[in-house]
Residue, then its C-alpha position, 0 to 999 in steps of 0.5 A: x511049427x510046435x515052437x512058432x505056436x508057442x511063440x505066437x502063443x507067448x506073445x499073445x499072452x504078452x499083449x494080454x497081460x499089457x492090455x490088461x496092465x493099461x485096463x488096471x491101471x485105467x481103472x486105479x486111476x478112475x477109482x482115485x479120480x472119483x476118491x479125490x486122491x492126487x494120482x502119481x505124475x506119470x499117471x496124471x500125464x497120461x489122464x491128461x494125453x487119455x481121457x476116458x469117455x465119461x470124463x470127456x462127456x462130462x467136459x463137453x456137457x460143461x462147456x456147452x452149458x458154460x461157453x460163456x465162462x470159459x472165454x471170460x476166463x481166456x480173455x482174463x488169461x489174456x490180459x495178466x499175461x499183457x500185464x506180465x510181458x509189460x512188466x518185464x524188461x523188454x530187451x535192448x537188442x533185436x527190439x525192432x518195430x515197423x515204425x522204424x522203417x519211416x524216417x522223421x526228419x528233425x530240423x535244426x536251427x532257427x531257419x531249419x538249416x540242418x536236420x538229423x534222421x530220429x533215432x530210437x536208439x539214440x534216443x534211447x541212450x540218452x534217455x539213460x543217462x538220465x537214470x531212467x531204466x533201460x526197458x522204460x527207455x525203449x518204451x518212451x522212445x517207441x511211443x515217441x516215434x509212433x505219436x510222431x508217425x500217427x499224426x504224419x508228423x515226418x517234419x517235427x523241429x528240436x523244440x516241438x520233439x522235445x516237448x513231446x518227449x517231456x510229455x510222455x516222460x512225465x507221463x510215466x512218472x519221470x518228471x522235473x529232475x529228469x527233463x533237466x538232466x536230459x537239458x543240461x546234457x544236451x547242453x553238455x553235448x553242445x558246447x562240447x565240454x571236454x570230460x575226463x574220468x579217471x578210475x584209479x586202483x590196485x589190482x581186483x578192485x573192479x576199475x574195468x567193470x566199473x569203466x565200461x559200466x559207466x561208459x554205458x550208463x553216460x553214453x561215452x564211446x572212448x575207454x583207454x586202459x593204461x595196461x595196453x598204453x604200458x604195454x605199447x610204450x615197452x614194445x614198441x618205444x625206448x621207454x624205460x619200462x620192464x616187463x616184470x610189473x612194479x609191484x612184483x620187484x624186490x625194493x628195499x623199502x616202502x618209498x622206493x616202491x612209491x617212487x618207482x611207481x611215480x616214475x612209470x606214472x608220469x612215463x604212462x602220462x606221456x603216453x597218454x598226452x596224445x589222447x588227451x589232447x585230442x580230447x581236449x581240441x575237440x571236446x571229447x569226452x574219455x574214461x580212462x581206467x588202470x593201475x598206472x595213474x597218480x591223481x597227483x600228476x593230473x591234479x599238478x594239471x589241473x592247478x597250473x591250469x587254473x595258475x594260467x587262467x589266474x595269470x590271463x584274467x589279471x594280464x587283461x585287468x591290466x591291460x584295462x587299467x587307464x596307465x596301459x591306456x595311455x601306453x597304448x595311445x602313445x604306442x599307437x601315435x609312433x606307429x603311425x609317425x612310422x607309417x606315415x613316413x614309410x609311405x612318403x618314402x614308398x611314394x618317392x620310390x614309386x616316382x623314381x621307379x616310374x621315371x625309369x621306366x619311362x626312359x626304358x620305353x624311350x630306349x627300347x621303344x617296344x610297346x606291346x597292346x597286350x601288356x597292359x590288358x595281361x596286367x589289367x587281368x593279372x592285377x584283379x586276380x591278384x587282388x581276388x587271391x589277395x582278400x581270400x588269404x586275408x580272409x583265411x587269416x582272419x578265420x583262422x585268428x577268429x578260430x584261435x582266439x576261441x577258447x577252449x572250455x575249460x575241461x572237466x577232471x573228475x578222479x576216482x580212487x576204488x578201494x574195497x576190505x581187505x578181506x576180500x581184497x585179499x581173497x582176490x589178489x590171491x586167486x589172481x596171482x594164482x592165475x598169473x603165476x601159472x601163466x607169467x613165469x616172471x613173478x616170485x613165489x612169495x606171494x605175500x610179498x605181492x599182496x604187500x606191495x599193491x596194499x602200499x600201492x593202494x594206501x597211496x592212492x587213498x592218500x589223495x582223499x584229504x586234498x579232496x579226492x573221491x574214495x569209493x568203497x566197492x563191495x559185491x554186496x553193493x555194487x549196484x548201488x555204488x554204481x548208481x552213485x557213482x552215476x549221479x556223482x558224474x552227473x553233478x560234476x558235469x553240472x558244475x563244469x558247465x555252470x562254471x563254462x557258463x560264467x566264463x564265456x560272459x567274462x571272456x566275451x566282454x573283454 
């Protein structure tokens, strides 16, 4: 019994000495709140979670006398932290509103044939293209539907549309440069120009990043990287490729390495050539972005295109001048002599045919009623069939003499210091020596080879081609060039379609 008292005993005094530990310290922080010294933080927490009884008096006899000032305060509370959220970039994902579960219906066309349901989203990528910011995008798209569903505007035409949405463009400062890059790219979109976009470079120089960068900032859906095409046409086809890439190869100078790389190029070109036919038919837009392209052989490309065109404006200047007419008019004379004397002919051997098959009748003397009905059957039918293949012709020759716009080939060679070229390589040759057990140990070898590699693909600056300097410090602003830069080669593509299609459609 004597030990539970003490035991009881000890911890009565241990509750004590606590009470009298939280009395203590109560009473230091009343005596430095009344001082006007900043308390430590634990014991700020607790005045805050455990205000004494004067303090509370005093708080409710301040907001009873004040009610007025403390919901002013809220309310200006209130509308810094609007103010804040507005300024913010509001995310692209998980962005939804309750005016996206009503449909509005975009017509189409002079008669509103065809309509398309409106979508923020899209509506939103395009928006971007246009340089404006992705979190003002979203905005502008978000008024535009509610302005639309607001006023019970379920049925708008592409023109109306538009013309709201230049309205609250310019009402967010987002003017005529703007209005008329969303223009001409609509246009773009239209006409179905074919664009391709080749993002050339060695090694660490940013090509992906700035592919799919790009690719989101003009709203074009197809990336081709020529390691994968490599990779394929060494595995799975007879193509002369190795595993061990060029630039890890041991040559005994500088040219042999440039023509090495030549060769795999155009082996990878031939790869390519399925896609960027495709592209070309439909008008589809491409990045394709690597290591294995030689802007020599897509400009090569690009001038026998243009020696075709050449070649066809001035087969057409001949065929207008007066000696082909003549020629023409003399061809078109002996055509019909010939035809003329294919059907005296044809007739004859009508007559004869008919002659003996009356004596066939006479022999035979069987005439059946339902011949001549089968035959009046057969011969609408026949002629029915008839007119639809030459129909088919006709579209089909209809859809060949369409020409295809001329497509749009815009290089771009990265380049970056040789400091921080450098820098890179090493770290990633690092990386993939521990990975492929195939590349030498020598890396200064490695770093020499893509540096030659590089210097050749800069070359091409001199016959016009873009050189683009990439740098971290800089990047976005590269970026934004680069944007701009693809907007005004697009500009001149379509300018230089819009010129042709007059010219092709007089001749």
């Amino acid at each position: 019994m004597g030990a539970n008292q003490q035991t009881r005993m000890g911890d009565g005094l241990g509750l004590s000495s606590v009470a009298e530990g939280r009395g203590a310290i109560d009473q230091t922080t009343m005596v430095r709140a009344a001082s006007g010294a900043d308390p430590p933080p634990f014991l700020q927490t607790r005045m805050v979670d455990m205000p004494s009884s004067s303090s509370s008096s005093s708080s409710l006899s301040q907001s009873q006398s004040q009610p007025h000032s403390h919901s002013q305060e809220k309310e200006k509370e209130k509308e810094k932290e609007e103010e804040q959220e507005e300024e913010k970039p509001s995310p692209s994902r998980n962005a939804s509103s309750k005016y996206d579960f009503v449909k509005v219906k975009v017509w189409l066309g002079e008669n509103a044939d065809h309509y398309y349901v409106l979508s923020r989203f899209l509506l939103c990528r395009m928006l971007t293209v246009t340089k404006i910011p992705n979190h003002v995008a979203i905005k502008i798209a978000l008024e535009l539907k509610k302005l639309l569903v607001d006023n019970s505007l379920l049925d708008v035409s592409q023109s109306d549309l538009e013309a709201n949405l230049f309205k609250l463009m310019e009402k967010r400062g987002y003017g005529e440069d703007y209005i008329n890059r969303y223009k001409m790219m609509t246009r773009f979109h239209h006409q179905r120009v074919p664009l391709v976009v080749l993002v050339c470079g060695t090694a660490c120089t940013g090509k992906s990043t700035i592919a799919t960068q790009l690719a989101g900032r003009l709203n074009l859906p197809n990336v081709l990287q020529t390691d994968m095409v490599y990779e394929l046409l060494r595995t799975s086809t007879d193509a002369p490729l190795t595993s061990v890439p060029v630039w890890a190869r041991d040559f005994d100078s500088p040219e042999e390495l440039i023509t090495e790389f030549c060769r795999e190029c155009r082996v990878v070109r031939k790869g390519l050539a399925g896609d960027l036919k495709k592209a070309m038919k439909d008008g589809k837009p491409i990045i394709i972005e690597g290591i294995h392209l030689d802007p020599s052989i897509y400009l090569m490309d690009e001038e026998k295109r243009d020696d075709n065109s050449k070649m066809e404006k001035k087969v057409a200047e001949s065929e207008n001048s007066p000696a082909t007419v003549k020629s023409k008019t003399e061809k078109q004379q002996e055509n019909e002599l010939h035809e003329k004397r294919m059907d005296d002919s044809q007739e004859c051997m009508s007559e004869e045919g008919r002659i003996s098959e009356g004596l066939s009748c006479a022999k035979s003397h069987v005439i059946s009623s339902s011949d001549p009905a089968c035959s009046k059957e057969k011969n609408p039918r026949a002629e029915g069939e008839g007119h639809k293949d030459l129909d088919l012709q006709k579209n089909n020759a209809t859809k060949k003499d369409k020409p295809a716009a001329e497509p749009i080939i815009v290089p771009i060679v990265l380049r970056m210091s040789d400091f921080d070229h450098k820098a890179l390589l090493e770290e990633w040759i690092a990386t993939r020596a521990s990975r492929d057990n195939c590349l030498p140990q020598d890396h200064r070898k490695l770093i020499n080879n893509l540096k030659l590699i590089q210097d050749y693909l800069c070359s091409f600056e001199s016959q016009g081609l873009t050189v683009v300097d990439i740098s971290a410090n800089s990047f976005p602003q590269t970026l934004d060039w680069l944007h701009s830069y693809l907007l005004q080669c697009i500009e001149r593509g379509l300018l230089a379609a819009c010129s042709e299609s007059p010219k092709q459609g007089g001749s």
